[in-house]
GUTOR-136336 format. One record per residue: residue number from 1; x negated, y negated, z negated of N, C-alpha, C in turn. Coordinates in steps of 0.02 Angstrom, whole numbers. Example, Ala and Ser with C-alpha at 12.3 -4.5 7.8 and 13.67 -1.06 7.14 Angstrom:
<atoms>
(atom 1; (-660; 284; -390); (-615; 225; -390); (-660; 165; -390)) (atom 2; (-642; 112; -354); (-684; 53; -357); (-645; -2; -394)) 
</atoms>
This chain:
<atoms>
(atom 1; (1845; -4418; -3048); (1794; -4441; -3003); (1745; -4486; -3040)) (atom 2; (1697; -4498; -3034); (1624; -4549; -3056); (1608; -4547; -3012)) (atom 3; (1585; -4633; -3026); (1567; -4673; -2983); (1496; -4694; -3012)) (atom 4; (1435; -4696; -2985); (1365; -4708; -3005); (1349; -4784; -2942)) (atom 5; (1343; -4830; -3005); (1305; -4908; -2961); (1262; -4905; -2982)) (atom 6; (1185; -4907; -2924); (1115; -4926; -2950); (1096; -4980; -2941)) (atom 7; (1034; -5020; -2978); (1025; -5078; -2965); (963; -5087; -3017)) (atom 8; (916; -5150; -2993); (860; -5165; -3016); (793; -5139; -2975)) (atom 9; (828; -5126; -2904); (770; -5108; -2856); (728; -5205; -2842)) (atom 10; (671; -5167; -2800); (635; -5246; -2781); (559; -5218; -2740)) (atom 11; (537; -5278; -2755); (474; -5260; -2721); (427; -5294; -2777)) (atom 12; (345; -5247; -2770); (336; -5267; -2816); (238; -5243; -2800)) (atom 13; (215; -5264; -2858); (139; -5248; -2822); (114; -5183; -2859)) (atom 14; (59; -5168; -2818); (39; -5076; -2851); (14; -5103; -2923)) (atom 15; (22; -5066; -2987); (19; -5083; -3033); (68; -5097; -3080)) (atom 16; (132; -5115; -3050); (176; -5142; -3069); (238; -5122; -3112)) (atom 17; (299; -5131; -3138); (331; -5099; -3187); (406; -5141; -3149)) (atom 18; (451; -5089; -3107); (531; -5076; -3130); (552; -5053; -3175)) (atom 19; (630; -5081; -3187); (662; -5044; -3212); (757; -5040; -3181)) (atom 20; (741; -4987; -3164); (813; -4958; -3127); (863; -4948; -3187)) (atom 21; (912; -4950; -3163); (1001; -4950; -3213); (1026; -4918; -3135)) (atom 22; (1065; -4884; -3194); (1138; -4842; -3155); (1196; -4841; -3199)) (atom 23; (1252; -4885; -3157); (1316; -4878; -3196); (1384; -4835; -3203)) (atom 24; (1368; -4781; -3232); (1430; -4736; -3246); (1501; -4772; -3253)) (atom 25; (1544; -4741; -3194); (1623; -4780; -3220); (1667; -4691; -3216)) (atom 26; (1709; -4676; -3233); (1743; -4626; -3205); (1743; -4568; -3246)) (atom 27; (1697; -4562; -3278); (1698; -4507; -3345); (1657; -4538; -3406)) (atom 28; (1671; -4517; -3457); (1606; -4516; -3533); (1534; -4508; -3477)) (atom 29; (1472; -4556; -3533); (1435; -4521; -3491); (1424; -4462; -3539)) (atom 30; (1421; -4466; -3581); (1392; -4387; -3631); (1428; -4335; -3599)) (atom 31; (1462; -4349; -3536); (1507; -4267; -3511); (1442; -4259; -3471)) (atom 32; (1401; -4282; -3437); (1354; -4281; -3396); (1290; -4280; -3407)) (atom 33; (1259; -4223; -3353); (1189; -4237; -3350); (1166; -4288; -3302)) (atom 34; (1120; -4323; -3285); (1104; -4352; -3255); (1036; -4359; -3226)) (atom 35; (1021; -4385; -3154); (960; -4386; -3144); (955; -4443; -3078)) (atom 36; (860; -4433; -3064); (849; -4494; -3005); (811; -4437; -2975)) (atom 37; (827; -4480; -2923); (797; -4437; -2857); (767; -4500; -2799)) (atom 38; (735; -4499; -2769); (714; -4525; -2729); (705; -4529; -2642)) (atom 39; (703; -4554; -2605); (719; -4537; -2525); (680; -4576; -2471)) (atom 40; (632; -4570; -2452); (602; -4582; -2397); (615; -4594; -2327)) (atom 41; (620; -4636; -2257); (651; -4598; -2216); (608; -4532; -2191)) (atom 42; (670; -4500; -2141); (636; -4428; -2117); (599; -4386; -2160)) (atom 43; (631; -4394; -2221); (579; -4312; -2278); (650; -4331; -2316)) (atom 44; (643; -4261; -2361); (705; -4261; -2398); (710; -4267; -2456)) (atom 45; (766; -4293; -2489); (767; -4302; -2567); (740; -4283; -2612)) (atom 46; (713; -4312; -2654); (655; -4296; -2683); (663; -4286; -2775)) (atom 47; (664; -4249; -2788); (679; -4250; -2892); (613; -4284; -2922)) (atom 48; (641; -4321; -2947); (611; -4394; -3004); (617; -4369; -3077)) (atom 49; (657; -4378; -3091); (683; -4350; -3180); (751; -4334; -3172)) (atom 50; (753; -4300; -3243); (816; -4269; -3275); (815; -4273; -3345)) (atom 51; (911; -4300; -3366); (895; -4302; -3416); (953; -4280; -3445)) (atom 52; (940; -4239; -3523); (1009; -4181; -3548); (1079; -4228; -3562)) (atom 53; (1124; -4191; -3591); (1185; -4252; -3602); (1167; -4303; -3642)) (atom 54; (1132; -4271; -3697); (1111; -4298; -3768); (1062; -4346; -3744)) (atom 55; (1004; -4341; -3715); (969; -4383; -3697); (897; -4358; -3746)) (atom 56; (915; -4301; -3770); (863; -4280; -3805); (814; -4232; -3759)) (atom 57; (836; -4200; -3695); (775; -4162; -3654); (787; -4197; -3582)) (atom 58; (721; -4222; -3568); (689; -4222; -3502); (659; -4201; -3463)) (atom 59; (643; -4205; -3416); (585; -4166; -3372); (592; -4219; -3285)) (atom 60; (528; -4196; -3282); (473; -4261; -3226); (461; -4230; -3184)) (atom 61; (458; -4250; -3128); (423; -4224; -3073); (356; -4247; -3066)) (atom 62; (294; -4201; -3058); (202; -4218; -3082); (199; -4271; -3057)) (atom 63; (222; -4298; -3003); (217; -4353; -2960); (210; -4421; -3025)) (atom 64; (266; -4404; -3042); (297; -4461; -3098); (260; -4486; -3177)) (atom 65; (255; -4398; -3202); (243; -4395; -3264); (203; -4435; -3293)) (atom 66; (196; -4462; -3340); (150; -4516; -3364); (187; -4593; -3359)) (atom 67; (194; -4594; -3315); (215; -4670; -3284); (296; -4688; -3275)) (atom 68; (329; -4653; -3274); (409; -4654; -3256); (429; -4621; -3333)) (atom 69; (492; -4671; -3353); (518; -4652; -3414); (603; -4642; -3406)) (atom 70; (653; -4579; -3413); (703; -4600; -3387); (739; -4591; -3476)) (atom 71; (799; -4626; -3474); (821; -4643; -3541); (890; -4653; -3516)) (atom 72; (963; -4639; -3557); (1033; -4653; -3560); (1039; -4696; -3633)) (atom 73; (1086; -4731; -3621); (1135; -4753; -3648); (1213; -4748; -3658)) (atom 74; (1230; -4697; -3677); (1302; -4653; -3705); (1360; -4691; -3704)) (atom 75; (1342; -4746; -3749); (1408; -4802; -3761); (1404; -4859; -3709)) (atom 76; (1345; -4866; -3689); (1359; -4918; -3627); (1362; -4892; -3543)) (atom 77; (1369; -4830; -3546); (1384; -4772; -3492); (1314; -4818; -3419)) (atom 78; (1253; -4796; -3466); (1208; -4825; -3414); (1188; -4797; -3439)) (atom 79; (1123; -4761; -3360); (1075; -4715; -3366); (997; -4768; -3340)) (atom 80; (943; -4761; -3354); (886; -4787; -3352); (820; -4754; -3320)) (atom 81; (778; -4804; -3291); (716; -4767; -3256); (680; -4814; -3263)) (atom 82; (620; -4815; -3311); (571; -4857; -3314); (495; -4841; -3295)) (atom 83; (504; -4885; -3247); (434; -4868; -3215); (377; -4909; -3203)) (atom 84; (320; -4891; -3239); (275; -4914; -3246); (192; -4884; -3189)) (atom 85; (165; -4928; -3179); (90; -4932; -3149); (99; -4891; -3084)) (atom 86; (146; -4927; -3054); (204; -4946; -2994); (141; -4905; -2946)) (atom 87; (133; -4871; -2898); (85; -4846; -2841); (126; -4852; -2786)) (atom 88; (108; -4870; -2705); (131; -4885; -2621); (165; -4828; -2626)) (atom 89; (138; -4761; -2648); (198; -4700; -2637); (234; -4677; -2673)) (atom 90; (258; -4721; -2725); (334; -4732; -2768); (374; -4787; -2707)) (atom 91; (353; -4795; -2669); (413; -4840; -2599); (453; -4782; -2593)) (atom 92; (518; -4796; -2588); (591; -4763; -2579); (658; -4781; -2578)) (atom 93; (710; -4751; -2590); (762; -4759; -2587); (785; -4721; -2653)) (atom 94; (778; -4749; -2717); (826; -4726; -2802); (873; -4710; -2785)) (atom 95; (885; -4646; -2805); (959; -4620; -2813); (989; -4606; -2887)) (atom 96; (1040; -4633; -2902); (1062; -4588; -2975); (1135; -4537; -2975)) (atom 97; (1097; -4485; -3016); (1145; -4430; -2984); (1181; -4408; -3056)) (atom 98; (1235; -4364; -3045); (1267; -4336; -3097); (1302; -4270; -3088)) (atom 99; (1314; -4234; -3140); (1343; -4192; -3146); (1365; -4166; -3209)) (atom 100; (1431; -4122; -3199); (1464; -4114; -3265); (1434; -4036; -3297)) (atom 101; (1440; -4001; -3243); (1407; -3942; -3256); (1334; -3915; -3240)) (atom 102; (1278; -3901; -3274); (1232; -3896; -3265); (1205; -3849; -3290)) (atom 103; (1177; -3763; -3242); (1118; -3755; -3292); (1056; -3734; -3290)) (atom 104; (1019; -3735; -3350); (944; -3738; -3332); (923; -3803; -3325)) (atom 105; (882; -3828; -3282); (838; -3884; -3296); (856; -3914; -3204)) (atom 106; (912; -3967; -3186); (944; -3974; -3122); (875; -4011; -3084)) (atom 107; (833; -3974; -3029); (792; -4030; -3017); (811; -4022; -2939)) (atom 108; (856; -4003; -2911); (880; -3978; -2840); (940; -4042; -2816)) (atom 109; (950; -4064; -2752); (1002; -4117; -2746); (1072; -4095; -2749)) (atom 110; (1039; -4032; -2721); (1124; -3983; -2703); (1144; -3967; -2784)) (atom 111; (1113; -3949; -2851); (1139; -3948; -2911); (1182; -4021; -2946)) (atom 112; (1179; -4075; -2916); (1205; -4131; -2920); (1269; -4147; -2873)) (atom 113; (1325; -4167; -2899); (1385; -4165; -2864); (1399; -4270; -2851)) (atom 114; (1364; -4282; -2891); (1402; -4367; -2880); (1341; -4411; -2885)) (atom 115; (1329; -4454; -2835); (1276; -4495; -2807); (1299; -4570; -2806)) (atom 116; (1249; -4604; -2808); (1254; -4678; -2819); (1233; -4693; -2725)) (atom 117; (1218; -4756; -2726); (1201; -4767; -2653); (1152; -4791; -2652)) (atom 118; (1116; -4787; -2706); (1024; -4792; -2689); (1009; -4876; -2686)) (atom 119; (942; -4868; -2700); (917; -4959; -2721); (867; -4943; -2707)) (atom 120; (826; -4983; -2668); (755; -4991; -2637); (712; -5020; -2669)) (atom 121; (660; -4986; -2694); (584; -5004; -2729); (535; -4992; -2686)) (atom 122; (515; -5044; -2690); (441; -5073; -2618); (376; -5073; -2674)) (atom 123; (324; -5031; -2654); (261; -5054; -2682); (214; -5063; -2662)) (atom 124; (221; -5130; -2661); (148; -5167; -2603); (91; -5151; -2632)) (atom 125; (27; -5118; -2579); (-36; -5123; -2615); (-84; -5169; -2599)) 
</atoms>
């Protein structure tokens, strides 16, 4: 079983720069792919990034690209989302997700088997 804790949500002004952590307990993270997703109320989960075991391939959702950086850390079994020049419709609910088996490029919620419980980023304009 893995267990994903997120944290480093807040509020913050348009323009602005988070940075989200997610803490892997329960497996290696190098067994895992990993990703963020995002959640609104009443609309549905939303794909943010993905990132390979290695940490060598990513991929963004257009929304993001440019401005959102997602990054792992292997030996400290933490996954990363850095986000920069913060916009009102980056407001959500962070999710960090995982999975052991993956293939192709996971940008679907249902391709993700193990979820964190989400951290709230506010962006005031």
């Amino acid at each position: 079983q893995v267990q994903l804790v997120e944290s480093g949500g807040g509020l913050v002004q348009a323009g602005g720069s988070l940075r989200l952590s997610c803490a892997a307990s329960g497996r290696t993270l190098s067994d895992l792919v990993m990703g963020w997703f995002r959640q609104t109320p009443g609309k549905e989960r939303e794909f943010v990034a993905t990132i390979s075991w290695s940490g060598g391939g990513t991929y963004y959702a257009d929304s993001v690209k440019g401005r959102f950086t997602i990054s792992r850390d292997n030996g400290k079994n933490m996954l990363y989302l850095q986000m920069n020049s913060l916009k009102p419709e980056d407001t959500a609910v962070y999710y960090c997700a995982a999975d052991l088996y993956v293939v192709g490029t996971p940008v679907k919620p249902t391709e993700y088997k193990y979820w964190g419980q989400g951290t709230q980023v506010t962006v005031s304009s």
